[in-house]
C-alpha positions, 0 to 999 in steps of 0.5 A: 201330454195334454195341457191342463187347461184342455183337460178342463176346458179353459183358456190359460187366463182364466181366473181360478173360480172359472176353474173352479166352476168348469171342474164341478160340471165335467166331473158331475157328468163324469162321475163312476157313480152316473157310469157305473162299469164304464172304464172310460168315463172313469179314465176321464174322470181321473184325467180331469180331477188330477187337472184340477188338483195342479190348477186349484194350487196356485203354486203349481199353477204358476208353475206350470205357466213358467214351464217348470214343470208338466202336466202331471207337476213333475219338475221339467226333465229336459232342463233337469236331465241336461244339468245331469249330463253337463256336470258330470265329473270328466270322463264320465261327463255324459253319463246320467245320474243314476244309471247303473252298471248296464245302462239301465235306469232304477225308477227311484233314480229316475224320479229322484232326479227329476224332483231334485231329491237325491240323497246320498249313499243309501238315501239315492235309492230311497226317494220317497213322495207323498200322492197328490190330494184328491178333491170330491163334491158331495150334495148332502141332504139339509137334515143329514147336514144339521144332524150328522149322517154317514154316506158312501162316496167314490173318490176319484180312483173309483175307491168306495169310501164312507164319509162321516158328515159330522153334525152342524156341517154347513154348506160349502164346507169341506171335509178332510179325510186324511190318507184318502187321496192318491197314492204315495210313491216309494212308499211315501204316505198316501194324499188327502181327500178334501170333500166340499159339502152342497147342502141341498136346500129344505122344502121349509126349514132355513138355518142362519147360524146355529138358528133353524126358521120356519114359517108355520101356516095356522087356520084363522080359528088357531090364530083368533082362540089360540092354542095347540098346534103340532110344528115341525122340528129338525129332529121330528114334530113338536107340539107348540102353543100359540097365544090367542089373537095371534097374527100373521108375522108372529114369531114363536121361539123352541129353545133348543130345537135349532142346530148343535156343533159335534162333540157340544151339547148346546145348541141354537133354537127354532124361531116359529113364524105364524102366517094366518091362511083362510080356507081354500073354499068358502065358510059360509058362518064365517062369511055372514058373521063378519057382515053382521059384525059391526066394524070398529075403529080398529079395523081401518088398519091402513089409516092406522098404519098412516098409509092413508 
């Protein structure tokens, strides 16, 4: 069986974000949603998510160093079998726990053993074990983050699952779906799936805390004269007034446009930022009105700024 850390890529002593970090890259390129219909990318695809979950628990991990138990987490069967032999009762003292009649083996037994959960009576055949915990990356959209969204996923298993992102999710926080991850064995429950959220950036709205920003460009007419002008929101345009003689770093604020939490009706606001544009090309009124304008004391702004 392949060792963990081959399966990843990383040397024993590497620390756990290079884990972390060499795990996300094979199972981007891995994924059954990039090879669709590809078994063997699938296959690996399991290999490398079942690796990361026994080095992402720092339990098992330091286990595994120890040798206690194998690449899949089972208990190490050479020790745990060589105990069985040895304690046996005198005339029986070789022969395994478990066995049956005919020398053969029940899967229960076997597993019972090894885990170090027998039971007595009935209880030896009822060796029950909760499936391992899956975990997935998932690259989400800013706005179906802020706004809550439902997206079709695949979870390591090739399963097809929809995974409701709740409203005001933020990056890097994960999901848990319960009873999603690896199946159980003996009828145990089923593991976890743990979804980590990568919210991708947007191309002009930035969220800090339940606050959303944004930076508005306005025509320099707009910022002089004020009025009307339509800006863009999380859930769609608004309209906005802007105060004559605004300038350049003005920030206006939308109360109630930011971000709101699941099952809560209060939310952050929007803080609007004003930067004043002058027009690619040319205006001609505009150029000879300012060189007849005389000039005021105002207008020596770094001297007023005391630059100079």
């Amino acid at each position: 069986m392949k060792s963990p850390y081959d399966i990843i890529g990383v040397a024993p002593d590497v620390s756990d974000e290079d884990i972390r970090i060499a795990y996300r890259a094979l199972a981007k390129k891995h994924h059954p949603d990039l090879h669709p219909d590809d078994e063997e990318a699938e296959g690996r695809f399991k290999e490398i998510s079942a690796a990361y979950t026994l080095l992402s628990d720092p339990e098992k991990r330091a286990r595994f160093d120890r040798g206690e138990i194998d690449a899949s987490g089972a208990e190490n069967q050479e020790r745990s079998f060589y105990r069985a032999y040895a304690d046996g009762s005198e005339g029986a003292r070789y022969a395994p726990f478990g066995a049956d009649g005919e020398g053969g083996y029940a899967a229960e037994d076997i597993f019972a053993e090894v885990f170090g959960q027998f039971g007595k009576g009935e209880g030896r055949r009822g060796f029950r074990m909760r499936g391992q915990d899956v975990t997935y990356t998932l690259r989400c959209p800013f706005l179906d983050a802020v706004n809550g969204a439902k997206t079709r996923i695949t979870l390591p298993d090739g399963k097809s699952l929809d995974v409701l992102i709740p409203k005001g999710t933020r990056d890097r926080q994960t999901l848990r779906l319960k009873g999603q991850g690896m199946p159980g064995i003996g009828g145990g429950p089923a593991g976890d799936a743990f979804v980590e959220i990568h919210m991708d950036p947007h191309a002009f709205f930035q969220r800090k805390d339940s606050n959303i920003h944004v930076e508005v460009p306005v025509t320099l007419s707009e910022a002089v004269l004020g009025g009307q002008i339509r800006v863009p929101t999380i859930d769609g345009p608004v309209s906005l007034t802007i105060p004559p003689n605004s300038n350049t770093g003005a920030t206006l604020r939308l109360r109630n446009k930011g971000v709101g939490a699941a099952g809560s009706i209060s939310r952050g606001d929007q803080y609007v930022t004003l930067k004043v544009v002058l027009p690619d090309e040319p205006d001609d009124e505009l150029i000879q009105f300012l060189k007849d304008r005389s000039p005021s004391p105002s207008d020596d702004l770094r001297e007023k700024a005391g630059m100079v």
